[in-house]
PAFITOR-467809 format. One record per residue (C-alpha): residue number from 1; z, x, y negated. Coordinates in steps of 0.2 Angstrom, whole numbers, always signed. Layout:
// PAFITOR-467809
+-----+-------+-------+-------+
:   k :    pz :    px :    py :
+-----+-------+-------+-------+
: NUM :     Z :     X :     Y :
...
+-----+-------+-------+-------+
END
This chain:
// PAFITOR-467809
+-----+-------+-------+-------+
:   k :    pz :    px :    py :
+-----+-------+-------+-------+
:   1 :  +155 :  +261 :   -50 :
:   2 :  +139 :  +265 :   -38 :
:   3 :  +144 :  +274 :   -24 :
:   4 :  +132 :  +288 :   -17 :
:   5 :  +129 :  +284 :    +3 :
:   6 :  +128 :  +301 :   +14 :
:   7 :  +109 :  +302 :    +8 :
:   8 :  +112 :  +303 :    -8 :
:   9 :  +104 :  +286 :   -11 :
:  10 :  +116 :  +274 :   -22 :
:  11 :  +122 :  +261 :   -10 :
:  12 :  +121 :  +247 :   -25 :
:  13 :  +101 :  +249 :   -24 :
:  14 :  +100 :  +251 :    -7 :
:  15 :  +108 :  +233 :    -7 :
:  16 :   +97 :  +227 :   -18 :
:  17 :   +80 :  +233 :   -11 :
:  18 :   +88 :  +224 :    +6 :
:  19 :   +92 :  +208 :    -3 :
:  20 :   +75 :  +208 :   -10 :
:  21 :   +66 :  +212 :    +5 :
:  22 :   +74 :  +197 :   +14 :
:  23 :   +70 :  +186 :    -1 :
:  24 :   +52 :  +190 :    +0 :
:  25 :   +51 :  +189 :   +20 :
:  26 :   +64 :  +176 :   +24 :
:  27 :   +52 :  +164 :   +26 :
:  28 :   +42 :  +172 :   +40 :
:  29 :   +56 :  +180 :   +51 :
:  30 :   +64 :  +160 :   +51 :
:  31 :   +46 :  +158 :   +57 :
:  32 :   +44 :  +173 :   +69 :
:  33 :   +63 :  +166 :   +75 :
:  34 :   +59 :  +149 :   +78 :
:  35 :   +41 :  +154 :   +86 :
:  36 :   +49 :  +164 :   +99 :
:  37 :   +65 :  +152 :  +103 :
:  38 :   +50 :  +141 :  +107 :
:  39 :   +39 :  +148 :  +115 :
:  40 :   +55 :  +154 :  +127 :
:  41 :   +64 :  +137 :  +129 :
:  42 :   +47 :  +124 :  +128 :
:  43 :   +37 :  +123 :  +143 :
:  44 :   +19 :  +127 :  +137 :
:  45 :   +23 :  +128 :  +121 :
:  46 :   +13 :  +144 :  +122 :
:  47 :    +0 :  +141 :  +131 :
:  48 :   -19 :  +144 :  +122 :
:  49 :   -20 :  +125 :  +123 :
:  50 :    -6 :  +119 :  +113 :
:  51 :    -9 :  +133 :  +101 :
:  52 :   -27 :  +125 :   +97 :
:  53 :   -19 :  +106 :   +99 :
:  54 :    -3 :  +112 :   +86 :
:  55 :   -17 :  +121 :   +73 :
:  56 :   -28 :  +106 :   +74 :
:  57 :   -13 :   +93 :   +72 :
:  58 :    -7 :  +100 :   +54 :
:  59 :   -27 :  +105 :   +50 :
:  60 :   -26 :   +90 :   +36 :
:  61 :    -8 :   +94 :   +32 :
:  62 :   -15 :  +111 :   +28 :
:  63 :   -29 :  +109 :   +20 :
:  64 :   -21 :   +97 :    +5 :
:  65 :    -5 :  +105 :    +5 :
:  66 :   -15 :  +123 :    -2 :
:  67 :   -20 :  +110 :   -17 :
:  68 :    -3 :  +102 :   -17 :
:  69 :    +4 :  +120 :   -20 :
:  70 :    -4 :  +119 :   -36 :
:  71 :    +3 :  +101 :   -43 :
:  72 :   +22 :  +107 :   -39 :
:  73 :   +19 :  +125 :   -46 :
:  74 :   +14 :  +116 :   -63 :
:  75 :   +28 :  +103 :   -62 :
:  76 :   +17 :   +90 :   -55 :
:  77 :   +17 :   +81 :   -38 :
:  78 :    +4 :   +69 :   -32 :
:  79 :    +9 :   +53 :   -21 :
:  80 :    -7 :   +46 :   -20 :
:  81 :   -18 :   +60 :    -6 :
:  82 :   -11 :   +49 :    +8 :
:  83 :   -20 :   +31 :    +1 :
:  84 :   -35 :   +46 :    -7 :
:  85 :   -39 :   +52 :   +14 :
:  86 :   -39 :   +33 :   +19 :
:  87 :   -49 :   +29 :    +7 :
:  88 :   -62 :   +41 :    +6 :
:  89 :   -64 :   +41 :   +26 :
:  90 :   -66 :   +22 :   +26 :
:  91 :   -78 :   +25 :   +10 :
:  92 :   -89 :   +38 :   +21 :
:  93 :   -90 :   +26 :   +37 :
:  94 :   -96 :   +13 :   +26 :
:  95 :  -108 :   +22 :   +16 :
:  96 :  -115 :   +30 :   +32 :
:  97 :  -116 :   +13 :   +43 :
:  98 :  -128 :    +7 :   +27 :
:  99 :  -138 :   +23 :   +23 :
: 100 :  -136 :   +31 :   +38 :
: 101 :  -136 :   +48 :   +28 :
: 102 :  -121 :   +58 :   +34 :
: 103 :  -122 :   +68 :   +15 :
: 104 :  -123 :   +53 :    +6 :
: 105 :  -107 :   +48 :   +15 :
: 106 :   -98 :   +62 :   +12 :
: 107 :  -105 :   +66 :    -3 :
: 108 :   -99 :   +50 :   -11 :
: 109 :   -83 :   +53 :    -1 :
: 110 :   -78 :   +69 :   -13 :
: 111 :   -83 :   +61 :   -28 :
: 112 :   -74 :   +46 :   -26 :
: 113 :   -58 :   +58 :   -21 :
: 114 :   -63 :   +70 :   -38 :
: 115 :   -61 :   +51 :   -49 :
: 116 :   -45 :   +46 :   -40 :
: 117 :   -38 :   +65 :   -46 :
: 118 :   -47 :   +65 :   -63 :
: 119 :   -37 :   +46 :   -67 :
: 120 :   -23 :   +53 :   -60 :
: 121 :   -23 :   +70 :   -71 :
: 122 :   -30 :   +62 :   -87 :
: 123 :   -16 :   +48 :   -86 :
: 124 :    -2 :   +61 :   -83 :
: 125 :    -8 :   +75 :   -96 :
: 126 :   -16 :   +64 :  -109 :
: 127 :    -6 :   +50 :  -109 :
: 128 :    +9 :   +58 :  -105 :
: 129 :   +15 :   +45 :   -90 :
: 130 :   +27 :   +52 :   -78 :
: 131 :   +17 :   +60 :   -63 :
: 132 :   +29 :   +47 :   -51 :
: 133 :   +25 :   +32 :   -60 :
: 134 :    +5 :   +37 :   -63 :
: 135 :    +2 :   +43 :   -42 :
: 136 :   +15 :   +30 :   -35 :
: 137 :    +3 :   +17 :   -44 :
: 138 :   -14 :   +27 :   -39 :
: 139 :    -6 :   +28 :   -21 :
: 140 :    -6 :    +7 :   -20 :
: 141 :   -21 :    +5 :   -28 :
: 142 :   -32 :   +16 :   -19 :
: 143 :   -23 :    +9 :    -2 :
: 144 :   -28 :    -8 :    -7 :
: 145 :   -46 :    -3 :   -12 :
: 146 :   -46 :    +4 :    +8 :
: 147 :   -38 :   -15 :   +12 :
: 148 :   -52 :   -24 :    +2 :
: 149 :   -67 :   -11 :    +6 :
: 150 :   -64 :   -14 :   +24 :
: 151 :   -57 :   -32 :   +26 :
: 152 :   -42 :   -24 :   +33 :
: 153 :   -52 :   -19 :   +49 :
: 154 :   -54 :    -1 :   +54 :
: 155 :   -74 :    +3 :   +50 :
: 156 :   -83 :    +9 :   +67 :
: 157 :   -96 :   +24 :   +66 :
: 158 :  -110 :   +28 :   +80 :
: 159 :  -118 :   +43 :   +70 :
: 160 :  -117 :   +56 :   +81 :
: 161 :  -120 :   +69 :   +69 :
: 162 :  -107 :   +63 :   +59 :
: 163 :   -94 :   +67 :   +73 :
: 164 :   -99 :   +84 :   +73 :
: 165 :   -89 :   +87 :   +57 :
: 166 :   -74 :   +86 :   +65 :
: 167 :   -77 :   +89 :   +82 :
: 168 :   -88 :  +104 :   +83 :
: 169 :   -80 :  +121 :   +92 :
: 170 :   -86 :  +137 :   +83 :
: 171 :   -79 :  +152 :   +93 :
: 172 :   -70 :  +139 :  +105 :
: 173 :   -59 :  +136 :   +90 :
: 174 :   -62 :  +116 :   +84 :
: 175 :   -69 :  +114 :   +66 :
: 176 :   -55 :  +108 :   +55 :
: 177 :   -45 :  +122 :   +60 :
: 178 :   -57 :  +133 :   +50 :
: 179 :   -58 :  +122 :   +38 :
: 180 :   -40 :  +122 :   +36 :
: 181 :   -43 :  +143 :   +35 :
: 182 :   -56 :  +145 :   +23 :
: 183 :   -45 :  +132 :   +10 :
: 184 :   -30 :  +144 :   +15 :
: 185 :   -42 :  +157 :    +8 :
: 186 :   -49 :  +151 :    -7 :
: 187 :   -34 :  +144 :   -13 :
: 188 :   -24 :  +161 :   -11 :
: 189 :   -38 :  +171 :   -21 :
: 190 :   -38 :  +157 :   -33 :
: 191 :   -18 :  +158 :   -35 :
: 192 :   -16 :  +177 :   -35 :
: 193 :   -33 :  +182 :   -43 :
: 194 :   -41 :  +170 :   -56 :
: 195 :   -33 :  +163 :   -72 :
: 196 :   -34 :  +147 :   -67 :
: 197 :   -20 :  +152 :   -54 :
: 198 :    -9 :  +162 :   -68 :
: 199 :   -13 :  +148 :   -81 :
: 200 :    -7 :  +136 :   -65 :
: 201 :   +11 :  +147 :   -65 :
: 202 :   +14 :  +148 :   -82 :
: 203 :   +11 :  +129 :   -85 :
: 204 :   +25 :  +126 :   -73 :
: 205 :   +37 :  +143 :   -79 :
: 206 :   +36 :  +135 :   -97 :
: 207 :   +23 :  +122 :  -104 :
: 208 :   +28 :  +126 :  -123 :
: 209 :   +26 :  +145 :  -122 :
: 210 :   +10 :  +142 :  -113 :
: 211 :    +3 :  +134 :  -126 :
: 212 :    +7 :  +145 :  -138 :
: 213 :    +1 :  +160 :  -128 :
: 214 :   -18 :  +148 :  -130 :
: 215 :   -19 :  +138 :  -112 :
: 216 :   -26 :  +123 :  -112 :
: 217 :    -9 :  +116 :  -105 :
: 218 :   -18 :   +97 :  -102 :
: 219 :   -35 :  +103 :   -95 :
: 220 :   -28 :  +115 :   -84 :
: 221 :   -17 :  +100 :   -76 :
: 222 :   -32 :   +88 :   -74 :
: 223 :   -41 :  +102 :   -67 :
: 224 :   -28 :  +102 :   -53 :
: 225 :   -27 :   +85 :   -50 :
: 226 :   -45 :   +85 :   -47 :
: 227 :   -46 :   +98 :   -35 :
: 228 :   -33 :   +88 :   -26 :
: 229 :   -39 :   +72 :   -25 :
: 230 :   -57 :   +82 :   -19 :
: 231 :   -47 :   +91 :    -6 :
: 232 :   -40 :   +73 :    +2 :
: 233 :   -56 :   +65 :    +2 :
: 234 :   -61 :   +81 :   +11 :
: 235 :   -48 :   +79 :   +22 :
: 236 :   -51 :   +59 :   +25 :
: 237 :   -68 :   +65 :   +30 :
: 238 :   -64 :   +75 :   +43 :
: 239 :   -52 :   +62 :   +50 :
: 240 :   -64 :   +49 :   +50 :
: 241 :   -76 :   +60 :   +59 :
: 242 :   -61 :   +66 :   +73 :
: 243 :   -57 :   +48 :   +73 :
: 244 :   -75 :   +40 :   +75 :
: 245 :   -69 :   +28 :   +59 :
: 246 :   -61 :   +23 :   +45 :
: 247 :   -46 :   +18 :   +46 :
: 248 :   -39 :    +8 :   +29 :
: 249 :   -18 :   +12 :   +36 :
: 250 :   -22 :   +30 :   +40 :
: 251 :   -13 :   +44 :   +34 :
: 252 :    +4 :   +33 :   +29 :
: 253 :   +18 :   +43 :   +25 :
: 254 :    +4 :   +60 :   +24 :
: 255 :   +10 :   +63 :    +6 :
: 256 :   +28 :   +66 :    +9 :
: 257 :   +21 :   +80 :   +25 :
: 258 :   +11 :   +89 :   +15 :
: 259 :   +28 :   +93 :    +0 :
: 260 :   +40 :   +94 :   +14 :
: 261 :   +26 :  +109 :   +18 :
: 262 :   +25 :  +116 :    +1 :
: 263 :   +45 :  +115 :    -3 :
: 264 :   +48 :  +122 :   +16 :
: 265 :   +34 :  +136 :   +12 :
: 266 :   +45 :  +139 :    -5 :
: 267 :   +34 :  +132 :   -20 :
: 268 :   +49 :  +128 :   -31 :
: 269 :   +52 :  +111 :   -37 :
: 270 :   +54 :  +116 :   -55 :
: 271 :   +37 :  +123 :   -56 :
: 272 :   +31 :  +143 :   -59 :
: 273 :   +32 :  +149 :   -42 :
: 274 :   +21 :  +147 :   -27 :
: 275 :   +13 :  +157 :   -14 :
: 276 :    +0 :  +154 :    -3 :
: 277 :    +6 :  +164 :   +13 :
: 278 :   +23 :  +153 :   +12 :
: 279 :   +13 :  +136 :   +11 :
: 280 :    +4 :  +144 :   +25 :
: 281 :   +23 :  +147 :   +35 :
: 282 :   +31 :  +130 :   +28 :
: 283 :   +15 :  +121 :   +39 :
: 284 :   +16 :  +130 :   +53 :
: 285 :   +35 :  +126 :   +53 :
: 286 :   +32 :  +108 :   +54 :
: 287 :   +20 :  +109 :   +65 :
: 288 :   +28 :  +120 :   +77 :
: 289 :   +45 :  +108 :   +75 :
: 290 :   +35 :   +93 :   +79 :
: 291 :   +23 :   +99 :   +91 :
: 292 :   +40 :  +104 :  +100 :
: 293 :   +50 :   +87 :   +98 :
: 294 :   +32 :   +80 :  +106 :
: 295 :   +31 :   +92 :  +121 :
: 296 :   +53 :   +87 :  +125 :
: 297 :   +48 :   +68 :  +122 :
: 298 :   +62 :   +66 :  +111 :
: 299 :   +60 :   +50 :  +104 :
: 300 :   +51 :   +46 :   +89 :
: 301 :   +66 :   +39 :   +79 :
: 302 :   +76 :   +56 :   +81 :
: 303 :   +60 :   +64 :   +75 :
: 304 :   +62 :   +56 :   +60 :
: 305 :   +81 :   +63 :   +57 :
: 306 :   +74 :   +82 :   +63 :
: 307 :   +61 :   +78 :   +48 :
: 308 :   +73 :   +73 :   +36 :
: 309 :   +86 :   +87 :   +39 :
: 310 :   +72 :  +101 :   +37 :
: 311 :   +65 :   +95 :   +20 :
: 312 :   +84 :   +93 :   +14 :
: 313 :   +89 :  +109 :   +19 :
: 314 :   +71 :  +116 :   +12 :
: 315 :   +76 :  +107 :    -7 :
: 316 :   +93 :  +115 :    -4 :
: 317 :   +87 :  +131 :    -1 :
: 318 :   +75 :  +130 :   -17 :
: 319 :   +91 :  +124 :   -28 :
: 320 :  +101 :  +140 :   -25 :
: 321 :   +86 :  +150 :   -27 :
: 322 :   +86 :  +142 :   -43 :
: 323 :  +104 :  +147 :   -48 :
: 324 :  +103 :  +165 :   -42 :
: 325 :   +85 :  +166 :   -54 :
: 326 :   +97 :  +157 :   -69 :
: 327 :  +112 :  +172 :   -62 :
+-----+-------+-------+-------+
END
């Protein structure tokens, strides 16, 4: 039986209402939460300085994460954008030292990056590959390319305007920050607002029915798997430049950040549901935990541990979401 409260309002959807408010919101008040604590307990933590440093820090996290969103909300996950930003910033050092064209270097950048995802979605929707198998392969393949491109070395850069990329302040705000926004932006509008971002949903709600409702279930997935690999290349580039070279070990271990970031900001595991304002939280959560750990000098190896426990606690979170969904 629903009981009436003293408004006259059943208490059941009153409840309800609540339930589904903190659903929606959780997310951002455990960020408002954590913001705060930290900014209360860490020295500096809030200054205007380690605001920028923290942005700038998960700037390539960010940026390859609003692409990753797209791979988990399908089913998919890609393992190899952490070889794919090596790569492509050793590719642009090297292409730059020889040309000495800053757009031939990035240019060739972005389309090596679009044929490591092409390879990478044609394998796993056409040849129906496991997307672990296919971008664990892709992930050492395209780090050895990096190894064999460079000679193992790292690849030096003197082109000035080459650094601007990732060094220029607009505003007093450093470059990849804005970057990082305006892929925050197109990415939302993309998800929210154009087909390709309900086709991207349904694939992961349910492949079957989406092929009978007329998507292109295969197309759409190398569509994604494109943008991502473009997105990391974009991402490499802008390393290389903040860096002043490319570096062939760079970006080890970047992969598994950017789903942490993803699975944290609630893109579900199991495909069909994502949204970019939580990817947008889940980074900053990361970033704010690190940044934190870094400003305490807690030790590098406990870092590791924090790290751990929030993406297993993020996974864990996601799988009861998935059982109340199921309820």
């Amino acid at each position: 039986m629903i009981v009436e409260n003293k408004m006259g309002r059943p208490v059941k959807k009153d409840r309800m209402k609540l339930a589904g408010f903190i659903d929606d919101y959780s997310l951002i008040l455990i960020f408002a939460a954590l913001f705060v604590l930290l900014s209360l307990t860490v020295d500096y933590f809030f200054s205007w300085e380690n605001m920028i440093g923290l942005a700038l820090s998960v700037s390539q996290v960010g940026m390859v994460a609003c692409t990753m969103m797209f791979c988990l909300a399908s089913r998919d996950f890609d393992l190899s954008v952490g070889s794919t930003v090596a790569f492509s910033g050793v590719l642009c050092a090297m292409v730059i030292n020889r040309t000495d064209s800053v757009m031939l270097g990035v240019a060739s950048s972005l389309l090596a990056g679009g044929v490591i995802g092409f390879i990478n979605g044609a394998v796993i929707a056409k040849l129906r590959v496991n997307a672990l198998i296919t971008t664990l392969a892709t992930m050492e393949m395209v780090r050895g390319l990096a190894f064999i491109a460079s000679d193992g070395q790292a690849v030096g850069l003197s082109n000035a305007s080459f650094f601007s990329i990732g060094n220029l302040m607009i505003l007093g705000i450093p470059s990849p920050i804005w970057v990082t926004a305006v892929c925050f932006v197109v990415f939302g509008v993309m998800l929210n607002q154009t087909v390709f971002g309900r086709n991207t949903l349904a694939v992961g709600g349910n492949p079957s029915a989406s092929r009978f409702a007329g998507v292109n279930v295969e197309k759409t997935r190398i569509y994604i798997f494109l943008l991502q690999g473009v997105i990391a290349a974009l991402a490499g580039v802008i390393l290389a430049s903040r860096i002043t070279s490319g570096q062939p070990n760079a970006a080890q271990g970047f992969e598994l950040n950017v789903i942490s970031a993803c699975v944290l900001g609630g893109v579900s595991l199991m495909g069909g549901r994502a949204t970019i304002s939580g990817v947008v939280v889940g980074v900053l959560i990361m970033g704010a935990v690190q940044n934190a750990m870094n400003l305490l000098n807690i030790d590098a190896f406990y870092q590791y541990l924090v790290r751990g426990g929030i993406l297993l606690t993020a996974v864990l979170i996601d799988q009861l979401k998935q059982r109340d969904h199921k309820d």
